[in-house]
LOLUMTOR-40578 format. One record per residue (C-alpha): residue number from 0; residue in three letters; chain; x, y, z. Coordinates in Angstrom, 2 decimals, decimal comma. Layout:
% LOLUMTOR-40578
+------+------+-------+---------+---------+---------+
| resi | resn | chain |    east |   north |      up |
+------+------+-------+---------+---------+---------+
|  NUM |  ala |     A |       X |       Y |       Z |
...
+------+------+-------+---------+---------+---------+
END
This chain:
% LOLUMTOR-40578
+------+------+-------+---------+---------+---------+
| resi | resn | chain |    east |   north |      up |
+------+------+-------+---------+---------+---------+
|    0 |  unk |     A |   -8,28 |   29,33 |  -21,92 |
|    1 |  unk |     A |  -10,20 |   29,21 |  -25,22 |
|    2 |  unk |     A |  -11,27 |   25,62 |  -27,11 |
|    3 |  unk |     A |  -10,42 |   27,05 |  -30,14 |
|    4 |  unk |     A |   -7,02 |   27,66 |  -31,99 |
|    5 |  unk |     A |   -5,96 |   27,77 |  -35,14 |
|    6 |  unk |     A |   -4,25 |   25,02 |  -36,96 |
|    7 |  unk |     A |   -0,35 |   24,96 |  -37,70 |
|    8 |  unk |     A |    0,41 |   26,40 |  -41,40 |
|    9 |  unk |     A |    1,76 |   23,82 |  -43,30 |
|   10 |  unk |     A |    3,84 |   25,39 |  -46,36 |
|   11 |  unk |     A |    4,84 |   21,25 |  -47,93 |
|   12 |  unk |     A |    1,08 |   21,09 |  -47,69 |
|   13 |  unk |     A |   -0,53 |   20,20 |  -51,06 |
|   14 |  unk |     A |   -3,97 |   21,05 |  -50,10 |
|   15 |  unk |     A |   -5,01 |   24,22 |  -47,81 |
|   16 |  unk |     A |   -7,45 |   26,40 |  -46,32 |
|   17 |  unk |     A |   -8,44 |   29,79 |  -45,48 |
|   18 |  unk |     A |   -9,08 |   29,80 |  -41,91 |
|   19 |  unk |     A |  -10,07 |   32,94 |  -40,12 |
|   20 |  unk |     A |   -9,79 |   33,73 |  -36,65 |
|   21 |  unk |     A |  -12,25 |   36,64 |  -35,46 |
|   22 |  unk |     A |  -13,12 |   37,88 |  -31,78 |
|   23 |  unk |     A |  -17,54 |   38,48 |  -31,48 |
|   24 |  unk |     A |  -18,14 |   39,70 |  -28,26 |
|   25 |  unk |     A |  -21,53 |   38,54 |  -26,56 |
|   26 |  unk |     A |  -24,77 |   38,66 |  -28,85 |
|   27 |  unk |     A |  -22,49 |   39,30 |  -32,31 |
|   28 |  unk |     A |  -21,65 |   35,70 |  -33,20 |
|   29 |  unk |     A |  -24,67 |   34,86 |  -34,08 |
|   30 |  unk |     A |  -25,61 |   37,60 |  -36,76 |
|   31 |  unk |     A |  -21,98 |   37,46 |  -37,83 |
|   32 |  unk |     A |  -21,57 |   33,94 |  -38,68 |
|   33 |  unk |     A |  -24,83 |   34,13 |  -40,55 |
|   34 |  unk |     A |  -23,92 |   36,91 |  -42,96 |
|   35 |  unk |     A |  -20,86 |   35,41 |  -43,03 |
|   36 |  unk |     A |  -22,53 |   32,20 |  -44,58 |
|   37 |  unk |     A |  -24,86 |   34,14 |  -47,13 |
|   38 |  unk |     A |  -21,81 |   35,60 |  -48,98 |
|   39 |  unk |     A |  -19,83 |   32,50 |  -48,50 |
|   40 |  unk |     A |  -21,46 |   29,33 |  -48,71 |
|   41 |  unk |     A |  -19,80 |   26,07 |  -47,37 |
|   42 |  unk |     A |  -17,94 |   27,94 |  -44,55 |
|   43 |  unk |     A |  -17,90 |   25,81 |  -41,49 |
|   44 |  unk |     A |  -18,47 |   28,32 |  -38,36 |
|   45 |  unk |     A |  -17,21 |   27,24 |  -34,50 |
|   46 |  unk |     A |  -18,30 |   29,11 |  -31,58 |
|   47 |  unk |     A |  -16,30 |   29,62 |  -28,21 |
|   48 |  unk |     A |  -18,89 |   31,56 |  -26,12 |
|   49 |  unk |     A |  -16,32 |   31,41 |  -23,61 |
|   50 |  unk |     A |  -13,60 |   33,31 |  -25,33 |
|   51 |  unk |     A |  -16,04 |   35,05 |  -27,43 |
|   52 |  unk |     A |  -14,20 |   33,56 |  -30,62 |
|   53 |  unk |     A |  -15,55 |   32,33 |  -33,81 |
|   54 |  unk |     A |  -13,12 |   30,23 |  -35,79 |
|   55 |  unk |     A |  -13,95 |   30,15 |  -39,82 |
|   56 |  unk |     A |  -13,10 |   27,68 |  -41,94 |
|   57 |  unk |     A |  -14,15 |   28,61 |  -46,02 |
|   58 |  unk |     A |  -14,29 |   26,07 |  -48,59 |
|   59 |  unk |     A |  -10,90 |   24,25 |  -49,79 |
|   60 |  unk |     A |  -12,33 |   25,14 |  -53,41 |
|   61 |  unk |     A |  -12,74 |   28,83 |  -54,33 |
|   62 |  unk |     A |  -10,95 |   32,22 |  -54,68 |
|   63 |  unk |     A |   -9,34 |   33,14 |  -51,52 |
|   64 |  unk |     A |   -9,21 |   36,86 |  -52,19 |
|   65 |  unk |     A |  -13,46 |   36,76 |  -52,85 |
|   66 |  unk |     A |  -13,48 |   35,27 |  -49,12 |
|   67 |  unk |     A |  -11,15 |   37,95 |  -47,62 |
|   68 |  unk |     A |  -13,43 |   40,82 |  -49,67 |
|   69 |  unk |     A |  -16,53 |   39,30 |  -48,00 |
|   70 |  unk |     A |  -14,95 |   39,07 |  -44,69 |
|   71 |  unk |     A |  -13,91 |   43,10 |  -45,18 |
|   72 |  unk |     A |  -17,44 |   43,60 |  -46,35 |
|   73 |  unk |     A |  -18,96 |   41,80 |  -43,05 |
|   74 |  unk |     A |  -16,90 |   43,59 |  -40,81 |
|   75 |  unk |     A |  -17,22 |   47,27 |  -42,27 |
|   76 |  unk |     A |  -21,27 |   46,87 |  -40,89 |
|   77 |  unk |     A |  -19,39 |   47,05 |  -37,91 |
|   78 |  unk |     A |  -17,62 |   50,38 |  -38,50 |
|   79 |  unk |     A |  -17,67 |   53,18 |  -35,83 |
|   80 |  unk |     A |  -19,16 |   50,93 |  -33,06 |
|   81 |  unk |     A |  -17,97 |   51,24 |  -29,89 |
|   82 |  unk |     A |  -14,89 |   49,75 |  -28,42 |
|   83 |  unk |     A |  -16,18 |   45,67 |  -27,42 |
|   84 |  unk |     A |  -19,33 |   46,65 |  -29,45 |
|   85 |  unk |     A |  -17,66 |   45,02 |  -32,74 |
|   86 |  unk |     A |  -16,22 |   41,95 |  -33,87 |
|   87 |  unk |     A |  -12,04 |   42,23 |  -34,30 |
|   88 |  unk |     A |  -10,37 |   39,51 |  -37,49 |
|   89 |  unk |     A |   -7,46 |   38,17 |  -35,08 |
|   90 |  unk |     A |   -5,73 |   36,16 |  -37,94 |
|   91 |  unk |     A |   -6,23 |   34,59 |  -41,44 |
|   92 |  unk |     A |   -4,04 |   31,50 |  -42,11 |
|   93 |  unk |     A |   -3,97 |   28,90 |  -44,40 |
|   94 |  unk |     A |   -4,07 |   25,42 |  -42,81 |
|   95 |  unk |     A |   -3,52 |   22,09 |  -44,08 |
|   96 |  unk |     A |   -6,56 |   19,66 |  -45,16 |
|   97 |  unk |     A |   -5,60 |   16,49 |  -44,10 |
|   98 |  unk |     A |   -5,11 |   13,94 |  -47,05 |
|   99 |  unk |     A |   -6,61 |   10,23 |  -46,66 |
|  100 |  unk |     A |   -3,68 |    7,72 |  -46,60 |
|  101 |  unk |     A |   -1,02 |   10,95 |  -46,08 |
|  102 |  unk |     A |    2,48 |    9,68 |  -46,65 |
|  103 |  unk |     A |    4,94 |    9,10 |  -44,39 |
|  104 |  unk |     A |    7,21 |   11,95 |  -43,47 |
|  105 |  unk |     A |   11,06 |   11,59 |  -42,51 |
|  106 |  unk |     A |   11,68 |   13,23 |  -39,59 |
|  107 |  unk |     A |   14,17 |   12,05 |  -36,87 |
|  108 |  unk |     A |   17,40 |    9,44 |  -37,67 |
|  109 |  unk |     A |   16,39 |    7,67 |  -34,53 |
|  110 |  unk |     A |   12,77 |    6,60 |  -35,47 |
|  111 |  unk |     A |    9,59 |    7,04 |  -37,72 |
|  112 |  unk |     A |    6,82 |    9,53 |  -37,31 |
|  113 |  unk |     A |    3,65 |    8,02 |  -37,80 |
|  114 |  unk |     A |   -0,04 |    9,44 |  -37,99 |
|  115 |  unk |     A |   -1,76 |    5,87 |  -38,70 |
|  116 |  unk |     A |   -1,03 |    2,88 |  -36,54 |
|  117 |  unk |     A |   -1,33 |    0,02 |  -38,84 |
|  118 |  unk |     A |    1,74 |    1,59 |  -40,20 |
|  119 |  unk |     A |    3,41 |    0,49 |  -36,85 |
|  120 |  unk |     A |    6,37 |   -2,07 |  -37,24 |
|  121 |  unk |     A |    6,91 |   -4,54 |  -34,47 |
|  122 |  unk |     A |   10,22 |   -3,66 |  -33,40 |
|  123 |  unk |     A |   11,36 |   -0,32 |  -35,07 |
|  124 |  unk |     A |   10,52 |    2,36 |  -33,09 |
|  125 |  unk |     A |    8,40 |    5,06 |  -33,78 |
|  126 |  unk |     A |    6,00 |    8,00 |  -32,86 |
|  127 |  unk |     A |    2,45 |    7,78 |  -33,37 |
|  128 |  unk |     A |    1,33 |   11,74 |  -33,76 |
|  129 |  unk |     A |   -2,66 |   12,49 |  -33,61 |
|  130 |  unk |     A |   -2,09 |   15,95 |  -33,45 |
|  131 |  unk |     A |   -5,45 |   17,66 |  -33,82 |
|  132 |  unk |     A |   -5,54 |   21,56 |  -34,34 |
|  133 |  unk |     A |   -2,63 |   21,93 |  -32,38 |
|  134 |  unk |     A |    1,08 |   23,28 |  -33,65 |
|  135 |  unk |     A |    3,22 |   20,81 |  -34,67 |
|  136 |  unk |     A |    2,08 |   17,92 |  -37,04 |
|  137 |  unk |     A |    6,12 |   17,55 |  -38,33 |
|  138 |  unk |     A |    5,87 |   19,00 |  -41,14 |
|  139 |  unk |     A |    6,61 |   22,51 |  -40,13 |
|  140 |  unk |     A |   10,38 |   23,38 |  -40,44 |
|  141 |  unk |     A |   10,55 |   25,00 |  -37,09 |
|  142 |  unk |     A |   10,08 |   21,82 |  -35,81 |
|  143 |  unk |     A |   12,01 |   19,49 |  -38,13 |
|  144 |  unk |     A |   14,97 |   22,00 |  -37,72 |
|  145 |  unk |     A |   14,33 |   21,28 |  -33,35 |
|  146 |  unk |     A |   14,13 |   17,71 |  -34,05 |
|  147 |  unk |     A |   17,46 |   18,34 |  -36,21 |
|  148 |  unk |     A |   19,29 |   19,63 |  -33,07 |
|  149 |  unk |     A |   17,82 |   16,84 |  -31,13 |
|  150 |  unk |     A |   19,36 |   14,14 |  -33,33 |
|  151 |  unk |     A |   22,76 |   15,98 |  -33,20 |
|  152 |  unk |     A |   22,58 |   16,03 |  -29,57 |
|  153 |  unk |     A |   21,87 |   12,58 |  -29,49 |
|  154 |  unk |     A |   24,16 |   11,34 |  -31,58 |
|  155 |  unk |     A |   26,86 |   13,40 |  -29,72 |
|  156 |  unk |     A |   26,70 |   13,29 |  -26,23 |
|  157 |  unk |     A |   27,53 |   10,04 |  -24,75 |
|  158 |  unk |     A |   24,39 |    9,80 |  -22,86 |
|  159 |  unk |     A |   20,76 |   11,99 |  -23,65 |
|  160 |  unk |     A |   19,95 |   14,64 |  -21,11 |
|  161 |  unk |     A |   17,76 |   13,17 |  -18,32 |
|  162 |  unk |     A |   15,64 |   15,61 |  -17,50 |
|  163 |  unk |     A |   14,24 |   17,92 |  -20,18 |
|  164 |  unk |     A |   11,79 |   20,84 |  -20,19 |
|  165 |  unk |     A |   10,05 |   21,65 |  -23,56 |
|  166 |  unk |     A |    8,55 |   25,26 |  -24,10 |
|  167 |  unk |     A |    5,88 |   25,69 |  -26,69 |
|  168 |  unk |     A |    5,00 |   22,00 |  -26,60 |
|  169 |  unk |     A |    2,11 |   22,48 |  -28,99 |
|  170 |  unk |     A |    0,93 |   18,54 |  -29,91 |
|  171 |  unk |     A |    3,71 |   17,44 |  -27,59 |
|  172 |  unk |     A |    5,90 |   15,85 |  -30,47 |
|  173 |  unk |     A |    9,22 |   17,11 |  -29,42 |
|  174 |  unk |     A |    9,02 |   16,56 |  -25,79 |
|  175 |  unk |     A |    7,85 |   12,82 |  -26,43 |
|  176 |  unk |     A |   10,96 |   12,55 |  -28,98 |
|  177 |  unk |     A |   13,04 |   13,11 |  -26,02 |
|  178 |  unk |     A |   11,51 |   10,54 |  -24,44 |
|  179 |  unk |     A |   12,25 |    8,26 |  -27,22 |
|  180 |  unk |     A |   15,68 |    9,35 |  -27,24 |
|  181 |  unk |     A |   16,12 |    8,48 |  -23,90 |
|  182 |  unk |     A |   14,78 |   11,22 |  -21,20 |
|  183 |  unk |     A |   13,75 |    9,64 |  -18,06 |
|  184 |  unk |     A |   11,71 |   13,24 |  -17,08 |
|  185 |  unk |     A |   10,10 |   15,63 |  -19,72 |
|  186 |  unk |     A |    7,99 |   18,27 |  -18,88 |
|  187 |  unk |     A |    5,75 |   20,10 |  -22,12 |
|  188 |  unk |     A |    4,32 |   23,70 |  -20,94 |
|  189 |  unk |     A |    1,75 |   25,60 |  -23,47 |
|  190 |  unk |     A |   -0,52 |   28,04 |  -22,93 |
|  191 |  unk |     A |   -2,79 |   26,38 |  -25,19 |
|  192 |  unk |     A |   -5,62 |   24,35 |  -23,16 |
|  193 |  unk |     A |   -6,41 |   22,43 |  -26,17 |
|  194 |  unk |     A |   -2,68 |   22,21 |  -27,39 |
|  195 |  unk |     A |   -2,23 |   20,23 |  -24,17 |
|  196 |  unk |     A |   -5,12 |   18,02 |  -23,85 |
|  197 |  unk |     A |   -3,44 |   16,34 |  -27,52 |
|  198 |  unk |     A |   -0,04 |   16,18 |  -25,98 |
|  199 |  unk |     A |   -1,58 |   14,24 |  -23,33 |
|  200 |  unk |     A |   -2,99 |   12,05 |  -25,61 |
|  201 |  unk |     A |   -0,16 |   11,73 |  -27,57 |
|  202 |  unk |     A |    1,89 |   10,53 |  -24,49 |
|  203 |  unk |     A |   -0,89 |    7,52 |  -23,96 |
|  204 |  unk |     A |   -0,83 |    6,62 |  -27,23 |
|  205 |  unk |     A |    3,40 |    6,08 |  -27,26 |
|  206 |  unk |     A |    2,94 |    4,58 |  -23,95 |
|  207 |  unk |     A |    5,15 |    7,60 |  -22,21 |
|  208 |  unk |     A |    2,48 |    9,17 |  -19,48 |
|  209 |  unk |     A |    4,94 |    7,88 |  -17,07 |
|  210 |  unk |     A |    8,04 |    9,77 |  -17,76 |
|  211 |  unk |     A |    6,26 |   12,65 |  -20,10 |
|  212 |  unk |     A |    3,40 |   14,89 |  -18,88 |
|  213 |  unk |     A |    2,27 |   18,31 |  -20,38 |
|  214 |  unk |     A |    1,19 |   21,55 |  -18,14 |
|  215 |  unk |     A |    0,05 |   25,34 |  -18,59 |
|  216 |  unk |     A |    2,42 |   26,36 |  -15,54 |
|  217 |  unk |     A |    4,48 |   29,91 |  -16,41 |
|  218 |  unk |     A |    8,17 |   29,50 |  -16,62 |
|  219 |  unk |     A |    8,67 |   31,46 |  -13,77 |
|  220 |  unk |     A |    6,97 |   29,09 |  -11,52 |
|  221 |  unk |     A |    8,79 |   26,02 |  -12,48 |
|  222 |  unk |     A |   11,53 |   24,65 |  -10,75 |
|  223 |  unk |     A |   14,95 |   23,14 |  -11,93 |
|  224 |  unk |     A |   17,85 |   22,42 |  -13,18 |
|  225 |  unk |     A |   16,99 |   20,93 |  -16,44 |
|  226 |  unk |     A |   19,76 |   19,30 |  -18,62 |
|  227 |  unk |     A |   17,79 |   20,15 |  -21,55 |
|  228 |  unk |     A |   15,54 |   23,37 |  -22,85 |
|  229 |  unk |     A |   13,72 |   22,86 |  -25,90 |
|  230 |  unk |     A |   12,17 |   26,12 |  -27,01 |
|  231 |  unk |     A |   10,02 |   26,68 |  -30,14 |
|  232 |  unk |     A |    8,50 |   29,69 |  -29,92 |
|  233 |  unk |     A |    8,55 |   33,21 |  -32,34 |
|  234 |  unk |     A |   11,17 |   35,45 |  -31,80 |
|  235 |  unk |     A |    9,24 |   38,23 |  -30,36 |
|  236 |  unk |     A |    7,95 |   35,58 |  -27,37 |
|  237 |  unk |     A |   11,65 |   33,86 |  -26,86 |
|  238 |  unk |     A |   13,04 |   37,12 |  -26,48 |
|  239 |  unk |     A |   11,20 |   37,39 |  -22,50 |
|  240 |  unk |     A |   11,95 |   34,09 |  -21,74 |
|  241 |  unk |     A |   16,06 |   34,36 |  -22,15 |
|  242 |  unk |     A |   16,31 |   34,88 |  -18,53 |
|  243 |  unk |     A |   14,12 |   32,03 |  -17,50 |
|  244 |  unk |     A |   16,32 |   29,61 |  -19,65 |
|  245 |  unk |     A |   19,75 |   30,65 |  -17,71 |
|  246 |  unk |     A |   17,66 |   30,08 |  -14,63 |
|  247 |  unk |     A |   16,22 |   26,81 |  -15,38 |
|  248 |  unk |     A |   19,36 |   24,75 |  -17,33 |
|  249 |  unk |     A |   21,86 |   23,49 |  -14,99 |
|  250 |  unk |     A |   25,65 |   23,80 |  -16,01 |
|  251 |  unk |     A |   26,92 |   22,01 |  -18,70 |
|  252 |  unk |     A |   23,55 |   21,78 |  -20,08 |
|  253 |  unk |     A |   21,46 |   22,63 |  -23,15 |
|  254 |  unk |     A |   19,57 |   24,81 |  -25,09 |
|  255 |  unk |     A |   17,43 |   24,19 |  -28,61 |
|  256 |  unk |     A |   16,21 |   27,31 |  -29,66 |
|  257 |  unk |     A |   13,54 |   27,21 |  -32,88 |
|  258 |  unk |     A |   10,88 |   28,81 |  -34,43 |
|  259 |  unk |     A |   13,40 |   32,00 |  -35,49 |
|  260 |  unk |     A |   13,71 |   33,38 |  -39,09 |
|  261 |  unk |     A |   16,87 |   34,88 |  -41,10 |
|  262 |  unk |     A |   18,71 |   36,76 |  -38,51 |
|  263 |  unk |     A |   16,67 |   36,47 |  -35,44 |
|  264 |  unk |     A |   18,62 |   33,35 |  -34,73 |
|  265 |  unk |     A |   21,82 |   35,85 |  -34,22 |
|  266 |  unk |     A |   20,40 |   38,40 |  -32,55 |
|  267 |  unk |     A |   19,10 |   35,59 |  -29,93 |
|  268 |  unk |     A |   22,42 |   33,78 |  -30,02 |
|  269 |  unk |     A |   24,34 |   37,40 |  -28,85 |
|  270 |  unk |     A |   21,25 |   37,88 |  -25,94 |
|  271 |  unk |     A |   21,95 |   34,35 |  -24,74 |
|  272 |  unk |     A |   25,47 |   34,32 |  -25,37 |
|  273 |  unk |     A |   25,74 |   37,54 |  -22,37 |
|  274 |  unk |     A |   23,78 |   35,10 |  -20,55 |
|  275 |  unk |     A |   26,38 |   31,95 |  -20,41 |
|  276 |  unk |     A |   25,18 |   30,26 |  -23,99 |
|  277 |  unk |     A |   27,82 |   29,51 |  -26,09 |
|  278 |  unk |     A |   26,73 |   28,24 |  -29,78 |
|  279 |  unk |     A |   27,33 |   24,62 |  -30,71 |
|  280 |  unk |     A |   25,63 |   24,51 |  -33,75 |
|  281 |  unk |     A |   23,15 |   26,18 |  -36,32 |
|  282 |  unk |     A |   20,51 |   24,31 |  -38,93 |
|  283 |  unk |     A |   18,54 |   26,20 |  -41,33 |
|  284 |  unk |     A |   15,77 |   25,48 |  -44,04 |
|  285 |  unk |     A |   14,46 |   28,43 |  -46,44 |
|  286 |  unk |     A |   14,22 |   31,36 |  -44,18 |
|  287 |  unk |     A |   13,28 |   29,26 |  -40,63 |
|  288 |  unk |     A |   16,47 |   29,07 |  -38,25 |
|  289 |  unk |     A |   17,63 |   26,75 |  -35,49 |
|  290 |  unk |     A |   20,41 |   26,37 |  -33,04 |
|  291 |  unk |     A |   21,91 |   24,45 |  -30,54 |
|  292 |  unk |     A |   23,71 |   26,10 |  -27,37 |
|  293 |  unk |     A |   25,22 |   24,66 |  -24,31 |
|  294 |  unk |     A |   25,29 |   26,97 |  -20,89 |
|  295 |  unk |     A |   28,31 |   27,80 |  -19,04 |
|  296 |  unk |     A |   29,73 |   24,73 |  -21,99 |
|  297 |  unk |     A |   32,87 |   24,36 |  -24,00 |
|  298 |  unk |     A |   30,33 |   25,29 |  -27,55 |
|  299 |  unk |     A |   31,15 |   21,73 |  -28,80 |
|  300 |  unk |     A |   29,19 |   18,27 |  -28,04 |
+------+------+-------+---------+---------+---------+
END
């Protein structure tokens, strides 16, 4: 798996940054990244020789469309070489730039998410996020719309599912929420090599390595029940995995689904509903979509 990624686009961001993503086979990266800095000083360039990647990050100040013209401009050199000859632009995103002293940012009814520990408050508890390049700092709605569903379900059922699995952990934040809310077993799974070496951080640092641990194991080679599937992922990757989740959640139990937009959340609702999914509950913010579902279940908590 690569060491680079890019970082999770932050829309209630007030700063960002063009960040582009570009595949340089062998000898390329070199020449590449330094064109790239004549026509762009201040970019920052990192190298994955590994994964042939070069990640790009340009300067917070400046005209984002003169960086995407130079970027065109380095890559048509490359025009008409042959296939795995040229570099390939993956993606372009705009990431946050993290602010000194960043405020504190509601997220769960049940306790505070925190990114700086002398913010900590003996008593109250909390989750102390170092998230790193990896998705899911909070901020994004696909995740405050899971963490949503998590609160309802807590607040609902008369005790929090046990033993949870958490697909697309990214930084690890929702599985460790479980774990806050009262999972005894949580199990992240990413394909993300650096995605998971934060969550497993993240766990030390809230003290929950005992009863939450990450992995990059396929669904299809884990082992259940689960009374709890929390899956934020894009539409396009949720819609393979339906199968997996009836396999995996034992009856009675449940499904957060995230990460969908306008009427994807329907569309996934009717796949999983000829499954054994019935619908409990649906939270929404802008465009992003959420829901909670309960298999083989009565569709109420």
């Amino acid at each position: 798996m690569s060491g680079i990624t890019l970082a999770e686009y932050d829309p209630a961001a007030p700063r960002q940054q063009l960040h582009a993503l570009l595949k340089a086979p062998g000898a390329l990266a070199a020449g590449l990244s330094e064109r790239l800095r004549c026509l762009c000083p201040g970019i920052v360039v990192s190298h994955d020789s590994e994964g042939e990647l070069l990640l790009v990050a340009f300067p917070e100040a400046g005209e984002r469309a003169v960086f995407l013209r130079a970027l065109v401009e380095v890559l048509d050199v490359y025009s008409g070489a042959p296939a795995g000859t040229a570099p390939e632009l993956l993606e372009t995103r705009l990431v946050a730039v993290p602010e000194v002293n960043e405020p504190e940012l509601p997220f769960s009814r049940h306790f505070r998410l925190l990114t700086d520990p002398t913010r900590i408050i003996p008593g109250e508890p909390y989750l102390l996020l170092k998230h790193g390049t990896s998705f899911g700092s909070g901020r994004h709605p696909s995740t405050r719309l899971a963490m949503a569903a998590l609160d309802r379900l807590a607040e609902g059922a008369v005790v929090f599912p046990d033993r949870v699995l958490d697909v697309g952990c990214g930084s690890g934040i929702l599985a460790l929420a479980c774990g806050l809310l009262g999972a005894r077993e949580v199990l992240g799974v990413d394909i993300e090599a650096e995605a998971l070496a934060v969550a497993a951080g993240n766990a030390e640092a809230n003290n929950q390595a005992d009863r939450v641990c990450f992995s990059a194991q396929p669904l299809a080679e884990l082992i259940g029940p689960y009374e709890l599937l929390v899956v934020n992922v894009t539409g396009a990757v949720m819609g393979g995995m339906a199968g997996e989740f009836a396999r995996l959640v034992c009856p009675g139990g449940w499904l957060v689904v995230s990460g969908l937009q306008g009427r994807q959340l329907g569309e996934m609702v009717e796949v999983l509903g000829r499954l054994g999914f019935a619908e409990v509950e649906q939270f929404s913010a802008g465009p992003w979509r959420a829901g909670l579902l309960q298999f083989g279940g009565s569709g109420s908590v």
